[in-house]
Structure formats: C-alpha cells, structure tokens
C-alpha positions in Angstrom: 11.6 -12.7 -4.4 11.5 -10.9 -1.2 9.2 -11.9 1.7 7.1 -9.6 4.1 7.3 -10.3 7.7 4.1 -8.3 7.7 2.2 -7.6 3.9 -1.0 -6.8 5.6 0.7 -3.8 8.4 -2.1 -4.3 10.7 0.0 -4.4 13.3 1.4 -1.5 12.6 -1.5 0.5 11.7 -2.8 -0.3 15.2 0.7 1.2 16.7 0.2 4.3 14.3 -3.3 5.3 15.6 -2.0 4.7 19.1 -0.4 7.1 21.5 2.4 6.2 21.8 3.0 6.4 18.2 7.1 7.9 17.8 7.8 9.1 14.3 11.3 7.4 13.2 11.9 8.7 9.6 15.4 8.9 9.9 16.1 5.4 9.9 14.0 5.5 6.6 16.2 7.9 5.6 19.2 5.8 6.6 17.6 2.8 5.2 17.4 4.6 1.9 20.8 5.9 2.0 22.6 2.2 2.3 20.0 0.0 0.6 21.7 -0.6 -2.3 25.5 -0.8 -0.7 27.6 -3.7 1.1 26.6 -2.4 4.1 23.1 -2.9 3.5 22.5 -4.8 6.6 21.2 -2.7 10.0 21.5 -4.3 13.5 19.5 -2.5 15.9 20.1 -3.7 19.0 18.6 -1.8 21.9 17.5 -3.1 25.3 14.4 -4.9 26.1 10.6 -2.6 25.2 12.3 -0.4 23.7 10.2 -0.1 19.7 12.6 -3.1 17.7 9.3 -4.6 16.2 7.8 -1.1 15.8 10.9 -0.1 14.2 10.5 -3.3 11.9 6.7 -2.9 11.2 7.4 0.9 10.4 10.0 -0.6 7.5 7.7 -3.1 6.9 4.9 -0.6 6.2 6.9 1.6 4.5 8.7 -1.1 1.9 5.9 -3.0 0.9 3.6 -3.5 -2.1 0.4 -4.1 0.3 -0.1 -1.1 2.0 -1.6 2.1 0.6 0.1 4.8 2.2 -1.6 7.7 0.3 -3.2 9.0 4.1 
C-alpha cells in the first residue's frame, strides 16, 4: 500500500496554471529509469526556494491514481 502526500494535486494544479510553471520531465524520466532498482531512492537537495515541493507535487501528480492527466 502506497500513500499520497498529495491524491487530490491541487496544489500542484495551481503551480501548473501559474507562471512560473518549469517543465521538469527529466526527473520523470530518471524516476522511470531507477524505479524498480536498489537505487530507487532520489535525494534532491538544493538550497532554500528553489521548486523541492514542486518537484514533489509534479511526481506526486504524475504517479498517482487520482489525478486525470488526459489534458
């Protein structure tokens, strides 16, 4: 059983409709490429402001069951 840090993505939603909006598909990408491996853990560690809960909502978003993302 996994559990969603965010199963609605409203959050996110909001931060794709913005501005400020930075598309980040290669960490999907990388995300894809060492899911299922023994280094399946990512540490992003960047400085303060600088998109580590926007990265996590995007993941969210993209990974879960309760978000249509057919648009």
């Amino acid at each position: 059983m996994a559990i969603y840090l965010n199963p609605a993505n409203n959050e996110y939603i909001e931060t794709k409709n913005g501005q400020i909006f930075v598309d980040k598909s290669l960490l999907i990408n990388y995300t894809n490429k060492i899911m299922k491996t023994p280094q399946k853990y990512i540490c992003i560690s960047r400085p303060r402001r600088f998109g580590k809960s926007t990265d996590a909502n995007m993941l969210v978003a993209y990974y879960s069951k309760g978000c249509d993302s057919l648009e």
